[in-house]
C-alpha positions as CSV (number, residue, x, y, z in Angstrom):
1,X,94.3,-18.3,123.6
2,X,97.0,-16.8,126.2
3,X,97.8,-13.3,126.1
4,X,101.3,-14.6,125.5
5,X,101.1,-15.2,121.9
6,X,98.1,-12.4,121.6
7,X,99.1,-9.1,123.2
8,X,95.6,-7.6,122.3
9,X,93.8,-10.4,124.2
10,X,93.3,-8.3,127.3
11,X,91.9,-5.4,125.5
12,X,89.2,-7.4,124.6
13,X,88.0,-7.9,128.3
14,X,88.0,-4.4,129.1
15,X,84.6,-3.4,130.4
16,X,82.3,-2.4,127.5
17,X,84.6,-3.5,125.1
18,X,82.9,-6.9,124.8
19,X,79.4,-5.2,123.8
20,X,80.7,-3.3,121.5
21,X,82.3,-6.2,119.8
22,X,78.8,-7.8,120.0
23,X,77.1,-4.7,118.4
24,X,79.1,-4.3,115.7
25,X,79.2,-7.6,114.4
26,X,75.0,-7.8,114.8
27,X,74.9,-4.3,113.1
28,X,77.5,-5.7,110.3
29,X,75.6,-9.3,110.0
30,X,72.3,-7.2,109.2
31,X,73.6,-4.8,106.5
32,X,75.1,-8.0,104.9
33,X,71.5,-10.0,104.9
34,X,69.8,-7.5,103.4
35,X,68.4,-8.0,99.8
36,X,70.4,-5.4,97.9
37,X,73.6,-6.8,99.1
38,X,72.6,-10.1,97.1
39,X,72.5,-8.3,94.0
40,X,74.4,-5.1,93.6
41,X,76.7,-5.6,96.2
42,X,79.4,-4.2,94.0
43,X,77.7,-0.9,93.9
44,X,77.4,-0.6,97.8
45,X,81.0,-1.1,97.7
46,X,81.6,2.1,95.1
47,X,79.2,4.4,97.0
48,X,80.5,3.5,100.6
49,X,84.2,4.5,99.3
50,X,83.3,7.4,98.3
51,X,81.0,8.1,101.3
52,X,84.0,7.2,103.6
53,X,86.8,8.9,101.2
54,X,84.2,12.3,102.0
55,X,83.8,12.1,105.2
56,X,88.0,11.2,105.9
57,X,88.7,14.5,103.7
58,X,86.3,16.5,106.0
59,X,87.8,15.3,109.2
60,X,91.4,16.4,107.2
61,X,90.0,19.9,107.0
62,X,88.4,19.4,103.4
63,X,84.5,19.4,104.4
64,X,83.0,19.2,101.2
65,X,79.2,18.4,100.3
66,X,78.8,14.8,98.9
67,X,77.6,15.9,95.5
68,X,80.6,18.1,95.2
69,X,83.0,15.2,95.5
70,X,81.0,13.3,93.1
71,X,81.0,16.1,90.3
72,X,84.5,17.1,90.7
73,X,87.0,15.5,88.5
74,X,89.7,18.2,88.9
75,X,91.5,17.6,92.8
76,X,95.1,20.1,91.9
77,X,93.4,23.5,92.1
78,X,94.2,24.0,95.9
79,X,94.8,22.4,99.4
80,X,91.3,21.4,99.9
81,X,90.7,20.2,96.6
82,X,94.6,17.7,96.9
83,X,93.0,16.3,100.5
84,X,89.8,15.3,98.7
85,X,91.6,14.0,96.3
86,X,94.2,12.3,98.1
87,X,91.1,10.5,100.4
88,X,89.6,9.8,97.1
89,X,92.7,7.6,95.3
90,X,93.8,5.9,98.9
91,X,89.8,4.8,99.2
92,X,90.0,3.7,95.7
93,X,93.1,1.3,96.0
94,X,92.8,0.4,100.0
95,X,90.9,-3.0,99.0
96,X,93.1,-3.6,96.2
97,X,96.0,-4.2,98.3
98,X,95.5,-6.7,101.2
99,X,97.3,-9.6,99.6
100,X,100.3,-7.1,100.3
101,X,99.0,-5.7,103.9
102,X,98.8,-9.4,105.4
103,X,102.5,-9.7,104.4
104,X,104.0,-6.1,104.6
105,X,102.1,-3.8,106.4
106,X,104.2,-0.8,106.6
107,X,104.6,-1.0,102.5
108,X,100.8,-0.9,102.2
109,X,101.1,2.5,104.7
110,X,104.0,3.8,102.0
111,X,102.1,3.4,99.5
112,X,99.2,4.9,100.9
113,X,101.2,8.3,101.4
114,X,102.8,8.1,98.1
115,X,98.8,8.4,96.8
116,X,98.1,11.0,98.7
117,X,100.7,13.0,97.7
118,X,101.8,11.8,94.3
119,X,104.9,10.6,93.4
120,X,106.6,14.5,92.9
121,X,106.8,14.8,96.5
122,X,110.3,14.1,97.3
123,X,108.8,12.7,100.9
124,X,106.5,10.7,99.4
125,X,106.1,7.2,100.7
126,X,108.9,7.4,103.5
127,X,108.4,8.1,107.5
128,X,109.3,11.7,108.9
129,X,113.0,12.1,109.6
130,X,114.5,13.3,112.5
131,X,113.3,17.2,112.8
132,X,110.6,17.0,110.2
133,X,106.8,17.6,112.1
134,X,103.2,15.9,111.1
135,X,100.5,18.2,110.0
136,X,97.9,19.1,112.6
137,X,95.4,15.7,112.7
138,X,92.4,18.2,113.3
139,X,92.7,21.0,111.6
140,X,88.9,21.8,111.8
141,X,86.8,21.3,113.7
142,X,83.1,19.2,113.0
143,X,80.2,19.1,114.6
144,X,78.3,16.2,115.6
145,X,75.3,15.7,113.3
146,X,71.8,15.9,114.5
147,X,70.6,12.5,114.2
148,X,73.8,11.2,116.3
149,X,73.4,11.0,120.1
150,X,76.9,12.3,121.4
151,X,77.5,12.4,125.6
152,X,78.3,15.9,127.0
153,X,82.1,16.3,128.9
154,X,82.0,19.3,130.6
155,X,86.0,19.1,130.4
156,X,88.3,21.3,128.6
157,X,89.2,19.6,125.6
158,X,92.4,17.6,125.5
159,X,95.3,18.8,124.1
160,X,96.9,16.1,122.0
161,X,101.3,15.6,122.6
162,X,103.5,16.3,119.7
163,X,104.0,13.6,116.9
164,X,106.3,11.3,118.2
165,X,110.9,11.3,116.7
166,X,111.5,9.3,114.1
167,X,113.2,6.5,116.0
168,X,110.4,6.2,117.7
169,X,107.6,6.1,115.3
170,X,110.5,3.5,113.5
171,X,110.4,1.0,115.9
172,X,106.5,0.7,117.2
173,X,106.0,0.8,113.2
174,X,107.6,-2.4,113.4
175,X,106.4,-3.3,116.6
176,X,102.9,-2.9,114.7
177,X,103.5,-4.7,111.5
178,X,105.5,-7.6,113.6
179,X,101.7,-8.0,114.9
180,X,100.0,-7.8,112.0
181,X,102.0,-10.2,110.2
182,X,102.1,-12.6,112.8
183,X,98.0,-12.2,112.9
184,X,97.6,-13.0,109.0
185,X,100.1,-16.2,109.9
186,X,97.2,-17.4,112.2
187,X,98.6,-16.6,115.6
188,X,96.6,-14.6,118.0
189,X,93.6,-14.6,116.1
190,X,91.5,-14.7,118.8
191,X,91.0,-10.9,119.2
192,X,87.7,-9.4,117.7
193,X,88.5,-7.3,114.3
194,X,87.0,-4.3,116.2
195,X,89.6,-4.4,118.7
196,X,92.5,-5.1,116.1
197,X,91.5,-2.0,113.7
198,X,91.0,0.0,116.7
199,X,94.3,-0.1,117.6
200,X,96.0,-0.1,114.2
201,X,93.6,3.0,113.7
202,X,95.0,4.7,117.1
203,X,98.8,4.0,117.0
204,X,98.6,5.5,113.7
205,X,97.2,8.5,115.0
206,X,99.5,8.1,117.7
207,X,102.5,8.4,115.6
208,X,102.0,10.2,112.9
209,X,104.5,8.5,110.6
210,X,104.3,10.8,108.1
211,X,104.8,14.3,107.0
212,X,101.1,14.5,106.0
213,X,97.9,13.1,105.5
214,X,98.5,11.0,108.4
215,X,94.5,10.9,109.2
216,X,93.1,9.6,106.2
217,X,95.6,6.7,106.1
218,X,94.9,5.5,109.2
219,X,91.4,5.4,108.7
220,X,92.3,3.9,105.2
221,X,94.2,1.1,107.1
222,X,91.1,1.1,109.7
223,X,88.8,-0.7,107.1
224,X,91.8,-2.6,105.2
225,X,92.4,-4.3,109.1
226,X,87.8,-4.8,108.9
227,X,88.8,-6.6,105.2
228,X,91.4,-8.9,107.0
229,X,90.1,-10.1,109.8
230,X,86.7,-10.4,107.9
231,X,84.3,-8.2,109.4
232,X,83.7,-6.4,106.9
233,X,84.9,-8.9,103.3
234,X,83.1,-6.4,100.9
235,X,84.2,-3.0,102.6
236,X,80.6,-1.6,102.5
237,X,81.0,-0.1,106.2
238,X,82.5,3.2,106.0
239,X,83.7,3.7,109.7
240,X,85.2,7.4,108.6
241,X,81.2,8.3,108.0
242,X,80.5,8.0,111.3
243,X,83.7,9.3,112.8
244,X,82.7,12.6,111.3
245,X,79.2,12.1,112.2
246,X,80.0,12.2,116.1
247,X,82.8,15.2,115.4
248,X,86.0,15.6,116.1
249,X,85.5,16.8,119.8
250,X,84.6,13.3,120.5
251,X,87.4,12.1,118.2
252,X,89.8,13.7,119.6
253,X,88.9,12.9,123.1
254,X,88.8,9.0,122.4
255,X,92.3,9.4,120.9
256,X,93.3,10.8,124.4
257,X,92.0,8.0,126.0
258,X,94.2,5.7,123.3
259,X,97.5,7.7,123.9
260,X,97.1,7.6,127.4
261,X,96.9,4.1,127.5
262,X,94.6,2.8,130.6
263,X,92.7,0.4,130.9
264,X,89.5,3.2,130.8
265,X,90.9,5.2,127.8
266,X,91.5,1.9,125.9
267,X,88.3,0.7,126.6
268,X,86.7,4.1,125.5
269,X,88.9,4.5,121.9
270,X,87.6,1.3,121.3
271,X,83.8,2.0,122.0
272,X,84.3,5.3,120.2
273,X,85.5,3.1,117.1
274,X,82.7,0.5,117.2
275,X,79.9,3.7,117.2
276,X,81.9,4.9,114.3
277,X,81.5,1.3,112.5
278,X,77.6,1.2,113.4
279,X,77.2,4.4,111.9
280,X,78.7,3.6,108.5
281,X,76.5,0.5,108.9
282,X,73.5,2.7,109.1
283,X,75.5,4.9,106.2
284,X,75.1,1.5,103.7
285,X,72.1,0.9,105.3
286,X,70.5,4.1,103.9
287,X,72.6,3.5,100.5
288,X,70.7,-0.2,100.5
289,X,67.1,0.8,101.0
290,X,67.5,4.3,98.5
291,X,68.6,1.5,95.8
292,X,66.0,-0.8,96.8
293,X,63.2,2.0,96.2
294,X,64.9,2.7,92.8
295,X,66.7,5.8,94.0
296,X,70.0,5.6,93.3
């Protein structure tokens, strides 16, 4: 297919880019052969949106044990308590409204928002306006886990610019869906799914369209891009698990490498991603073999 009627086409021959593609869909096809996912499938599903909704809400600044997500029914009492909650309705509806997202993208994102924040937010559901900011995307900061192999950078860590105007953010949002729509229409479908959420994923992150929560929804649209392009049909691969797994250091620096656009930052945003994705794999993978021992 020519990169004429596929702009992502080239990022899929950056170096590394390729393997990754190749790992995550061999990490992907393996979590979907195994034995549990022939029977309780639907219960994979539940668990990895709640695994993901957890770990989204941490990376938002709401780093909250598992167990405490899952006893909690009450989400009002204070800021930390809405962003868990707010991760929890968006992971809860995300799947439930693809038929929309291959048509009209950008209402799937205003809805998204509006769940976050609930409809007695008088922004709620609509882009920032001109002079109106975007919450910090990192407002604490996680650690890599043990288990997770994370490569040193003796570099200062990256400062991210600010949120870009509205009339910006207005027109790439547009740029974007014009993309996506064109994608769910069968042109350009040539570009792995990786590569595709990966940069729905970072031009989110990018522009911040919204006032807050603007994390969590574009990890949210993250795995509703892996449910259209089919990598992942039954959403069991909770990406956000693994993007807190390797901490927001690394986070943040693959996002620099996004915003800054070459060929080498590109190419590392999307690697950072696909890691991300075989970590939620494992994630399910764990969830799988816990139910098949009569765990869970």
């Amino acid at each position: 297919m020519s990169t004429g009627t596929d702009p992502l086409a080239p990022l899929a021959q950056l170096p590394g880019v390729p393997d990754a593609v190749a790992e995550v869909r061999k990490a992907v096809d393996r979590l979907y052969g195994h034995r549990v996912m022939r029977r309780r499938a639907a219960e994979v599903t539940s668990e990895s949106a709640l695994r993901g909704a957890r770990a989204s809400a941490a990376l938002a600044g709401a780093d909250w044990p598992l167990e405490e997500v899952r006893r909690r029914s009450d989400f009002s009492l204070d800021a930390e308590a809405r962003t868990v909650g707010a991760a929890l309705r968006i992971a809860a509806e995300a799947g439930q409204l693809l038929s929309i997202w291959r048509h009209s993208p950008l209402q799937v994102l205003a809805r998204l928002h509006l769940l976050a924040v609930g409809d007695g937010d008088p922004a709620a559901g609509r882009p920032r306006r001109a002079g109106e900011t975007a919450e910090e995307l990192f407002p604490l900061e996680l650690a890599p886990v043990e288990s997770v192999e994370v490569v040193a950078v003796d570099e200062p860590l990256p400062a991210l610019p600010p949120a870009p105007g509205a009339e910006e953010v207005a027109a790439r949002l547009d740029q974007l869906s014009r993309l996506l729509v064109a994608r769910a229409e069968g042109q350009g479908v040539g570009t792995p799914a990786l590569v595709v959420a990966s940069v729905v994923h970072g031009e989110l992150l990018a522009l911040r369209p919204f006032g807050s929560y603007n994390g969590v929804i574009a990890r949210a649209a993250q795995r509703i891009v892996m449910l259209a392009e089919g990598l992942d049909p039954k959403s069991v691969c909770p990406a956000e698990v693994g993007l807190a797994e390797l901490g927001t250091d690394a986070y943040r620096r693959a996002l620099a490498g996004y915003l800054a656009g070459t060929p080498e930052g590109m190419a590392a945003w999307i690697g950072h991603c696909g890691k991300a994705l075989r970590l939620g794999v494992r994630e399910s993978t764990a969830v799988c073999e816990a139910m098949q021992r009569g765990m869970v």
